[in-house]
C-alpha positions in Angstrom: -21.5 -34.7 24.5 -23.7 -31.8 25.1 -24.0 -28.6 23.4 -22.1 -26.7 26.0 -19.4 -29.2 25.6 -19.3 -29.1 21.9 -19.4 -25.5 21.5 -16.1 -25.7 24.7 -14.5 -28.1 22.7 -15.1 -25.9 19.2 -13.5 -23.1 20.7 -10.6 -25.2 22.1 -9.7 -26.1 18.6 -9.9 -22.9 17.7 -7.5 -21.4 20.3 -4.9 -24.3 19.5 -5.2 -23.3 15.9 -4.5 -19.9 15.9 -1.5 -20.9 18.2 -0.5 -23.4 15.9 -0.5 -21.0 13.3 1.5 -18.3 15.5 4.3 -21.4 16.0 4.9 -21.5 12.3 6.3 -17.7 12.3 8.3 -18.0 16.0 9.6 -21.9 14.6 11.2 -20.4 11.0 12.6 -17.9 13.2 14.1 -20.1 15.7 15.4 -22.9 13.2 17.9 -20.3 11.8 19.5 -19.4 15.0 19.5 -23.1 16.3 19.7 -26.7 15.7 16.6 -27.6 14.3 16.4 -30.9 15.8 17.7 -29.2 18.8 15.4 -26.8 18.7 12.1 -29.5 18.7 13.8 -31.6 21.9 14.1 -28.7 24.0 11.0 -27.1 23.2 9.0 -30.5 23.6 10.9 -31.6 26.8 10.1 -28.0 28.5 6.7 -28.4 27.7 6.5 -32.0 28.8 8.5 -31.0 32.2 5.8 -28.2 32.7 2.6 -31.0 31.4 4.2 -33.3 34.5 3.8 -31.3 37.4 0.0 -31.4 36.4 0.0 -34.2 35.8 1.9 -36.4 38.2 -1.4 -38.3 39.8 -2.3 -39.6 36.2 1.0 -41.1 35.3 1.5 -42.8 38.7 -1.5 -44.7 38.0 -0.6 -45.5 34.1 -0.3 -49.9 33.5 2.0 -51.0 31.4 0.0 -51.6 28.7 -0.9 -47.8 28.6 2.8 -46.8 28.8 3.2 -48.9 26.0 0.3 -46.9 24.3 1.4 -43.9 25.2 5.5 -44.6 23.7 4.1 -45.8 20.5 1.8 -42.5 20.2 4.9 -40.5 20.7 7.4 -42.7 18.5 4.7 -41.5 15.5 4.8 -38.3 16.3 8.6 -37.5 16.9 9.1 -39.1 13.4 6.4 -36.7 11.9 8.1 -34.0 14.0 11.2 -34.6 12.2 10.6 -34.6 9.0 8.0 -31.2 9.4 10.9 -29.5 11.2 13.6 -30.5 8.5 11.1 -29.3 5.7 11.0 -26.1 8.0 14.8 -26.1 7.9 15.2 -26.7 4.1 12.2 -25.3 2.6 11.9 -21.6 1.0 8.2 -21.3 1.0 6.9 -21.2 4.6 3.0 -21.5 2.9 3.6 -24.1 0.6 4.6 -26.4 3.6 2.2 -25.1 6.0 -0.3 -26.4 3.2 1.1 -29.6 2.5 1.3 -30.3 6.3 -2.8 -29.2 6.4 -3.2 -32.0 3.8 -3.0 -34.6 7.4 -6.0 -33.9 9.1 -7.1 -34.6 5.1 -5.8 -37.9 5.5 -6.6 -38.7 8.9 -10.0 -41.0 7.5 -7.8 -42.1 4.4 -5.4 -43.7 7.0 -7.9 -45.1 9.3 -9.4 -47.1 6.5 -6.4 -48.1 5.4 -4.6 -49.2 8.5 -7.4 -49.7 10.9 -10.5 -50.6 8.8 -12.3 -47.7 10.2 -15.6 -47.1 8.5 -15.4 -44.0 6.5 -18.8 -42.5 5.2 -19.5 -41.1 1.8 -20.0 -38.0 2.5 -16.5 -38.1 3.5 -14.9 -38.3 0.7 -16.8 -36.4 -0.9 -15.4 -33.7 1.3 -11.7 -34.7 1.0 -11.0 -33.1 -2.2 -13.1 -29.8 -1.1 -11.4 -29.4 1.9 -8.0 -30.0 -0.2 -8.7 -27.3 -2.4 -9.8 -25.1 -0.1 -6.7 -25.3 2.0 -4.4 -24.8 -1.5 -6.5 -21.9 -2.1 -5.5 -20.2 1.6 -2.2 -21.3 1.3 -0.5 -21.3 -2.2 -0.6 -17.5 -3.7 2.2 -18.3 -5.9 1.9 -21.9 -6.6 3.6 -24.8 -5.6 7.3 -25.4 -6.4 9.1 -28.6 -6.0 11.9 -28.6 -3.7 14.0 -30.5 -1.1 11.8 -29.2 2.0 8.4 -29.9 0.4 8.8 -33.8 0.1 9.6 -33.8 4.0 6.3 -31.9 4.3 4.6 -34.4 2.7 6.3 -37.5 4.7 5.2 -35.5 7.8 1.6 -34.9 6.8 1.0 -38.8 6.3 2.6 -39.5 9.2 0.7 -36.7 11.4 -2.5 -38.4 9.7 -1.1 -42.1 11.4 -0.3 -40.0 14.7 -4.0 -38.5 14.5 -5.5 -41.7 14.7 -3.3 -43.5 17.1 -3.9 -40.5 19.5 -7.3 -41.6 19.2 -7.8 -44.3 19.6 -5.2 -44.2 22.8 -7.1 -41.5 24.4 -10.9 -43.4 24.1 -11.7 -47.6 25.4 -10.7 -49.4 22.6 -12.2 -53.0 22.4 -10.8 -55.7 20.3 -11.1 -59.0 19.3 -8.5 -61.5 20.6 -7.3 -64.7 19.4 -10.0 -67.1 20.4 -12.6 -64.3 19.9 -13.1 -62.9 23.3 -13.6 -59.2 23.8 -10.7 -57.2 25.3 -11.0 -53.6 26.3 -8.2 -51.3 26.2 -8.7 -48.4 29.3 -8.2 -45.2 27.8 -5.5 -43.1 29.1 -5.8 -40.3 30.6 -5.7 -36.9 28.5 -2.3 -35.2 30.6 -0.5 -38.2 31.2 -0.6 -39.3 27.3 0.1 -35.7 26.4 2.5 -36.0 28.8 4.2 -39.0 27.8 3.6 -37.9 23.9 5.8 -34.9 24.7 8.4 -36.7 26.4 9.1 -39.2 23.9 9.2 -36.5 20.9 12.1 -34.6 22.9 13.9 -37.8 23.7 13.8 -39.0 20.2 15.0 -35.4 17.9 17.6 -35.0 21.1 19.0 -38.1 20.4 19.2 -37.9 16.6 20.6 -34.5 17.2 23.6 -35.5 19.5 23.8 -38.5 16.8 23.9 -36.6 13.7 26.3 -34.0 15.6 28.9 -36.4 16.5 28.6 -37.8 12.6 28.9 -34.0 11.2 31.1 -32.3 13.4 34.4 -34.2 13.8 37.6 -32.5 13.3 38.7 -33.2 10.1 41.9 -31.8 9.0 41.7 -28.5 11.7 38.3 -27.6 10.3 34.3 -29.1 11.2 33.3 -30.1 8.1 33.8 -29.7 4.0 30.9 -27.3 3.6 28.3 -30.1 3.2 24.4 -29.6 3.5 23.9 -30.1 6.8 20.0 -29.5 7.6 20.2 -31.5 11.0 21.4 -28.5 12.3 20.6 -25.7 10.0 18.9 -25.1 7.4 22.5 -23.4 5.5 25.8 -24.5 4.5 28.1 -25.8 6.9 31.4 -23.8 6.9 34.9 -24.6 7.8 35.7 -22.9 10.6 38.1 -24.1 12.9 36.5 -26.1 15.8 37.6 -23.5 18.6 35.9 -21.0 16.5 32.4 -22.3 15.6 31.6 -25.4 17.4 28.2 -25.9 16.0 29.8 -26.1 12.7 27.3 -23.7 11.0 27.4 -20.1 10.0 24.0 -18.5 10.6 21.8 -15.6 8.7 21.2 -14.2 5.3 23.8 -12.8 2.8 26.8 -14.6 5.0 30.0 -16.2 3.2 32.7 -18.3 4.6 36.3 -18.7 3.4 37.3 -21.7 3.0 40.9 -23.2 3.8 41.1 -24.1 0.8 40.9 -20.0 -0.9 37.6 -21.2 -1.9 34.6 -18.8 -0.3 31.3 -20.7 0.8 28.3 -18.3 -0.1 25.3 -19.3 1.5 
């Protein structure tokens, strides 16, 4: 790579990052007016639909075998996508999980050693712990408290660090050693179409554990939706006990609310 193309792809990663960091703000936002799981499907099948019309020429050409790549890339990261947007949902400190989701670029060589056999230098990690404490000192003004939310954070971060390197080594040749010790290679795939593909699957996957989780939650029971479980597949409150005609989602939304119950009882959220 040259240096124009390192100082391109420098500032690349920058751009992304400050967006990424913008998405935190506009994604709490959006998780307590929606469906969270709803809320990741549609905005990862939009941006898939929009990816495709780029990128239509790539994913013609895609074999099987790089399909197959590209599915088990996005199974990963639908599955981290999950559990970070339930810890979203659940969670009262937006920093604290924005800092324990930081910790899986930390573990992207711990898991490439583990799972893979990667080579990992010294140097390495002897950086790990630095960069560790350097995020806690950004992100945690007040500490870190132990919660619901925060231990889907931490599932998510892992599993972003397994999505990291699968991404990888999906997007570069990948040569391996096969049975009888011949050399295969493994075509990368193209940088749209497994974007592409990535986005895809994510959307298909939280859609269908929403509509799943819906149809478990939101059965009329007795007249009402629900018994004013925890529901964070769908919000990050209390479900009420509205009448079905009345709330159909089955969840009351925004600060300060309360819910009477048919029982007398209020539900105070």
């Amino acid at each position: 790579m040259s240096i124009h193309q390192a100082h391109k792809a420098d500032l690349l990663l920058l751009v992304v990052t400050l967006l990424a960091a913008i998405s935190w703000m506009f994604s709490k936002e959006a998780v307590l007016a929606m469906p969270p799981l709803l809320f990741m499907s549609l905005r990862f099948l939009l941006a898939a639909s929009l990816l495709a019309m780029a990128a239509h020429r790539q994913l013609r050409r895609l074999s099987g075998q790089q399909l197959l790549r590209c599915v088990r890339v996005g199974t990963v990261f639908g599955i981290a996508m999950s559990c970070w947007v339930m810890g979203l949902a659940m969670g009262e400190h937006v920093g604290e999980g924005a800092f324990l989701t930081s910790l899986g670029v930390v573990l992207v060589p711990v898991i490439g050693r583990l799972i893979f056999a990667e080579p990992v230098p010294g140097s390495t990690w002897l950086a790990l712990p630095v960069a560790a404490a350097g995020l806690a000192l950004l992100s945690l003004d007040q500490g870190l408290h132990l919660e619901a939310g925060q231990l889907f954070f931490v599932a998510a971060a892992t599993i972003f660090a397994l999505y990291f390197n699968l991404n990888t080594r999906a997007a570069n040749t990948l040569s391996t050693q096969g049975m009888n010790g011949e050399c295969i290679e493994h075509p990368r795939v193209p940088a749209l179409a497994l974007t592409t593909v990535v986005l895809a699957v994510v959307g298909v996957l939280t859609l269908a554990k929403c509509c799943g989780q819906r149809h478990t939650h939101t059965g009329p029971v007795g007249g009402t939706q629900c018994h004013g479980r925890h529901c964070p597949a769908f919000s990050g409150t209390n479900l009420c006990a509205k009448p079905v005609t009345a709330q159909p989602w089955c969840c009351h939304y925004g600060a300060g609310t309360h819910v009477d119950r048919t029982d007398g009882s209020r539900l105070v959220r």
